[in-house]
N, C-alpha and C positions, 0 to 999 in steps of 0.2 A: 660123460665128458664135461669138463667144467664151461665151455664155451657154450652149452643148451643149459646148462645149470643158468650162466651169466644172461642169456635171454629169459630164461624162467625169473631169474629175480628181477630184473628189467619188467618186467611184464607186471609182476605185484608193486611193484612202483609205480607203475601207470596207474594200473586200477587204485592203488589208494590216494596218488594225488588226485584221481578223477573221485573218488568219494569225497575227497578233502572239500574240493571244488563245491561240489553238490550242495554240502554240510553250507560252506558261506555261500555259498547263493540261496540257500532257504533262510537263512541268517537275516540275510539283508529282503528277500522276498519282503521278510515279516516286521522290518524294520517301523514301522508304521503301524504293527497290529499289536491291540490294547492285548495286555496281560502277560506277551507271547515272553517266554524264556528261549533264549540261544540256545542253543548247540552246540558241541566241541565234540571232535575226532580225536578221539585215542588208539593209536595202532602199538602192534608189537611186530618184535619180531617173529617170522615162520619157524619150522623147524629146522634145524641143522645140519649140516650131514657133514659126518666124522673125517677127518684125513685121513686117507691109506698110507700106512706105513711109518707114522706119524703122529702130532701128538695136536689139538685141539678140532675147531669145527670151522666147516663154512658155513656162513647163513646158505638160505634159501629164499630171502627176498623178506618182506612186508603184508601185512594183515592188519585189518581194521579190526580192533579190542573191541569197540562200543561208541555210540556216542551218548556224550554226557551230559545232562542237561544241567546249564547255569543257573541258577535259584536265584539269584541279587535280585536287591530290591530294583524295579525299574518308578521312573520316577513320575512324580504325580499330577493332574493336569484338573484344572478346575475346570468345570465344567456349568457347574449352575444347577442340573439336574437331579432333585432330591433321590432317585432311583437309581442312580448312578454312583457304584460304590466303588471303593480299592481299600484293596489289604496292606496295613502295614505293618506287614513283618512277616513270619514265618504261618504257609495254611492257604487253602482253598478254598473258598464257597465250592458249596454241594447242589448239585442240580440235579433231579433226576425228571426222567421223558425215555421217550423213542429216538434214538440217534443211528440212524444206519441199519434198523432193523431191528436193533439192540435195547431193549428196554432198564433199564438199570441205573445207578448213582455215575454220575460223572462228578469231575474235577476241575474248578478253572479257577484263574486270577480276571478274570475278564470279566467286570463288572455291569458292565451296559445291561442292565434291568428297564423292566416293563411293568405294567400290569396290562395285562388281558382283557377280552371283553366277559370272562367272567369272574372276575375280580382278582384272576391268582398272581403272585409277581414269578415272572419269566422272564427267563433271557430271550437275545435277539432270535434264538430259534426256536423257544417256544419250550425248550424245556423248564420244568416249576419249581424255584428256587427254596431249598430247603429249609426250616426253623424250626423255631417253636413258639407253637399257637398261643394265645392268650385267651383266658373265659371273659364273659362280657364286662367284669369288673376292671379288666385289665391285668390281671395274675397273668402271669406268664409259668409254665409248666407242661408237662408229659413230652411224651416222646418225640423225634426231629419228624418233619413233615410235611405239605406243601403250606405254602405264606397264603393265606386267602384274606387279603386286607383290603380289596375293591368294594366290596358290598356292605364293608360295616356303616353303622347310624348309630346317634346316640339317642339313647330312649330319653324320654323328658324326665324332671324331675320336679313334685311339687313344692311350691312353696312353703316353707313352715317356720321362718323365720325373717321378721322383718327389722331392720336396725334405722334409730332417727337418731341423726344430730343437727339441731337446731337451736334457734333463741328462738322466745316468744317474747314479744314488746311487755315487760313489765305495768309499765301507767296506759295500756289500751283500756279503753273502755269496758265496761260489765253487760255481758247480752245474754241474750234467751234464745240456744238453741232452737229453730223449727226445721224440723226434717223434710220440710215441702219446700223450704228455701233456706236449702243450706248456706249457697253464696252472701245471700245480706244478712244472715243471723249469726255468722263465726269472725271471727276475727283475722284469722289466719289460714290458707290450706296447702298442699299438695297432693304431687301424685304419685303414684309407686305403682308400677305394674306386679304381678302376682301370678303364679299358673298355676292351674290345675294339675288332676291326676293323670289326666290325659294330654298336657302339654298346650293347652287353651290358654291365651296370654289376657285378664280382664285388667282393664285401667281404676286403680282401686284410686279414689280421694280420700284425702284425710284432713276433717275440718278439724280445727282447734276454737272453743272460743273460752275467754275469760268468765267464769262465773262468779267469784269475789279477788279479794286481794291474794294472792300468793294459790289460788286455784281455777284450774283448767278445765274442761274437758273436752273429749276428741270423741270424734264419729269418723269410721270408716267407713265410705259407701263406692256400690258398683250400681253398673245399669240393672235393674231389674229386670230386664229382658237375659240377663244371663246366669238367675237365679232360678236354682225349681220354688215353680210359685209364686214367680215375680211379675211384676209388669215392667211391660218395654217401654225403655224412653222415661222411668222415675227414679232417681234413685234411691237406693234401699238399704240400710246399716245393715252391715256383715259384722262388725265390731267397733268396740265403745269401750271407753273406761274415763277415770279421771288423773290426774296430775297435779301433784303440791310442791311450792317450792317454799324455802325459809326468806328470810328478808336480805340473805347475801344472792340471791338468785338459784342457789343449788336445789336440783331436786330433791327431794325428802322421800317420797312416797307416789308411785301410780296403783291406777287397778285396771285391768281388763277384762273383755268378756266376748268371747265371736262366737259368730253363727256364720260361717258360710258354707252352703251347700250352692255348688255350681250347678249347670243343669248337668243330668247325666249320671249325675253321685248317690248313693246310695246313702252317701251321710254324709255331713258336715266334715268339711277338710279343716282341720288345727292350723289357727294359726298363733304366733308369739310374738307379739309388738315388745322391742327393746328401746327402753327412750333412755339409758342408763345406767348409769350404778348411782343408784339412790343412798343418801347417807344415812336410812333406815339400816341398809343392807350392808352397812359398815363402810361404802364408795365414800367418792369426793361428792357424788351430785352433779361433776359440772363434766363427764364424759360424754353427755349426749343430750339431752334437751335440757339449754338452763332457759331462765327468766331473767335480762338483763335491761335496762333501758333501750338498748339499740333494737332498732326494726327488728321485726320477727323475719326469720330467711331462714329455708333450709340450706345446711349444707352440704349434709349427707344421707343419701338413703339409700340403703342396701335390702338383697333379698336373696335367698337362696336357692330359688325353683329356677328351670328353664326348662321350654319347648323342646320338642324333636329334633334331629339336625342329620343333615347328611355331611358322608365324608367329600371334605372340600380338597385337603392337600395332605400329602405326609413328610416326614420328620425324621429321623434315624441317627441316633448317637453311637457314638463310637464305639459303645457293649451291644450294638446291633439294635437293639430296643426299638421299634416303630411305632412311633405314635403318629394316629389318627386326630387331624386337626378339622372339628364340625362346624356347620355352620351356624349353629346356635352359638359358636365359642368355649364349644367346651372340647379339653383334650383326652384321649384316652390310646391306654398301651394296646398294642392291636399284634404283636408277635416279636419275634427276637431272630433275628439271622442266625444262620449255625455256619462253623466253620470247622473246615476238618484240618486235624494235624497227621503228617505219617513221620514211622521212625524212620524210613528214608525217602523222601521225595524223591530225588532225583533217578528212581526207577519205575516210575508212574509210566506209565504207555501212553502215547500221544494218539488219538485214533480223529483229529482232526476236528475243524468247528470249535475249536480253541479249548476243545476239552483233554482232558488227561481221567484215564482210567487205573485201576487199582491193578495189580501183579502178583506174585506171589512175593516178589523182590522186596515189592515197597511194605510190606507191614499192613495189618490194618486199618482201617481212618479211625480217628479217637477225633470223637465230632461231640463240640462241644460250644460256650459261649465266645464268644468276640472278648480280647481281651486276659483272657482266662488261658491258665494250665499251658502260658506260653506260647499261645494262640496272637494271630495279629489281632489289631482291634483296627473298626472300620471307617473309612473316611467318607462319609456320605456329601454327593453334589462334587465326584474326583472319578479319574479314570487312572490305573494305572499303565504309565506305555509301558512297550516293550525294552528291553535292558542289553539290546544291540548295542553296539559300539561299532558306528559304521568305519573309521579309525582304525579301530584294532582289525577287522573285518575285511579289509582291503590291504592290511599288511599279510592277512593269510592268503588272501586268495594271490597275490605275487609269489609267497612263497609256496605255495602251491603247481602257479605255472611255470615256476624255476623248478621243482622238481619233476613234475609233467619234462621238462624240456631233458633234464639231466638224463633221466631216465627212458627218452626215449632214444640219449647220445647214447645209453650203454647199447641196447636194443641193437640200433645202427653196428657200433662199431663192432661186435659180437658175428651180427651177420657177413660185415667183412672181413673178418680171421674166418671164420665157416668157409667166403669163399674161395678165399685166397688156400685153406687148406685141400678144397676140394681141386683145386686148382693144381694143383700137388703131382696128381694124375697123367697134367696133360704134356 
């Protein structure tokens, strides 16, 4: 009878506007939560059923199709927090952990990262955000995996070269180096720190003193207490050479000669004093220690070694790349974030904790660089929100309780032909 037909479809009208309803109330639920993608209800119609005697169909009422998840970008919120990342554009960070029992790769846009108390980077629940590692050089390479970038250090590096630029006073006086008083028998010094194989920082001097007209020579000395076979508290030449200039001030020619063996070394650590490019060597002479009338001053000295250092902060550019900032000052790549792409997102399973899991729907994840193969590239010290439209969101849920209402006018009136038929009787 078409009048329990008319309740039957009344009835799938209810139920999908109370689905509809559902859908924007977890909509707006999540209006506030980083990463979250909306929801959309798509219904159809039920099946039909033919007219008797007659030519087309009546419906049967309404069914929910699917819902479908909105993909837009949601918009980006600064934040401050180097571990705190957003995707811009199409793709998921990869996390894998325990979620529900479930051990396995999940899928989020929800960047709120961490590092752990054992150095791994995690999200807010603990699952270990996937990349790719880096060896101690900083190469980045092999397989995707967990990020373990809390625990790196940079190992020290020894000294092996050292750079001066300087003047030395032309018309200074002519003296007689004595190594027992270096200060009153040189003309000139400074200092340059230097380090060992093991990251030991010694404060090297470097006298200069005139020995004729347009000739130098230099001693480099440390404490002797930090040499094998020194004594403490004198100091002791590690290296020496000399220095000539022509009558325009330009150097012409140095020589060198070192010996330092730190304590602890099994041999003498190389070192390479550069005072220039000598116009022996085809230079100008005046790149780095000339002779000119003005006071002797350095004004530059450089070195290449440094100490040990721990990780102080990190870094993350937008191909994912995390570099490890030490406390010695030096930087180094320490891994690379992965990001995964599907041929359909929008049928990723939502299983909660702001993760999306893989289906048979969505394809498999093609997890790859930041940037790459049409992948987002990553916005570090950014949160992506959520891409609600609280607006559009509240024009559904009215038209939602307009249909809730229609539909429960069919219901009603349905039930009043019913009893006005039954009524029929009396």
């Amino acid at each position: 009878m078409s009048l329990l037909t008319a309740l039957s479809s009344g009835t799938t009208g209810l139920e999908a506007s109370s689905l509809e309803l559902s859908i924007v109330g977890d909509n707006i639920a999540n209006s506030n939560t980083v990463g979250f993608k909306a929801g959309r209800a798509a219904f159809e119609d039920a099946i039909t059923q033919s007219v008797i005697g007659g030519t087309g169909e009546i419906g049967l009422g309404s069914r929910l199709q699917s819902v479908q998840k909105i993909l837009t970008q949601g918009a980006l919120t600064a934040t401050g927090i180097a571990t705190d990342l957003a995707l811009q554009g199409n793709g998921f960070f990869v996390v894998r952990g325990n979620y529900n029992g479930q051990t396995a790769d999940f899928y989020t846009r929800a960047g709120q990262f961490t590092i752990d108390d054992n150095g791994y980077m995690v999200s807010l629940g603990g699952l270990r955000v996937q990349g790719f590692p880096a060896d101690p050089t900083g190469t980045v390479s092999g397989l995707p995996g967990d990020l373990l970038v809390g625990t790196a250090s940079a190992q020290p590096n020894a000294t092996a070269n050292i750079d001066f630029k300087a003047n030395l006073k032309a018309d200074d006086a002519i003296k007689t180096f004595d190594p027992l008083d270096p200060v009153n028998t040189s003309n000139f010094n400074t200092t340059v720190s230097v380090f060992d194989t093991l990251g030991s920082e010694h404060k090297m001097q470097v006298f200069f003193t005139k020995t004729a007209a347009g000739t130098w020579d230099w001693n480099a000395m440390v404490d002797g207490g930090e040499l094998t076979g020194g004594t403490p508290g004198t100091l002791t030449t590690v290296a020496n050479g000399t220095l000539n200039f022509d009558t325009q001030g330009r150097l012409v020619s140095s020589t060198q000669a070192s010996n330092f063996q730190p304590l602890g070394a099994v041999n003498p650590q190389a070192l390479n004093f550069n005072f220039g490019d000598s116009t022996a060597t085809g230079g100008t002479g005046l790149a780095g220690v000339t002779q000119f009338a003005a006071a002797s001053s350095a004004t530059f000295i450089g070195q290449d070694g440094f100490g040990s250092g721990q990780l102080a902060s990190v870094r993350i550019d937008p191909q994912g790349f995390i570099s490890g900032i030490f406390t010695n000052g030096q930087t180094r790549t320490l891994g690379q974030v992965a990001v995964a792409g599907f041929s359909a997102p929008d049928q990723l399973e939502r299983v909660g904790g702001n993760l999306l899991q893989q289906t048979q729907q969505s394809g498999q994840p093609v997890v790859g660089a930041p940037g790459s193969g049409g992948r987002a590239s990553v916005i570090s010290g950014s949160l992506e929100q959520s891409n609600v439209d609280l607006a559009q969101q509240f024009v559904r849920m009215i038209a939602a309780q307009r249909s809730f209402e229609a539909n429960s006018k069919t219901i009603t009136t349905a039930d009043q032909l019913l009893t006005e038929l039954i009524n029929l009787r009396r």
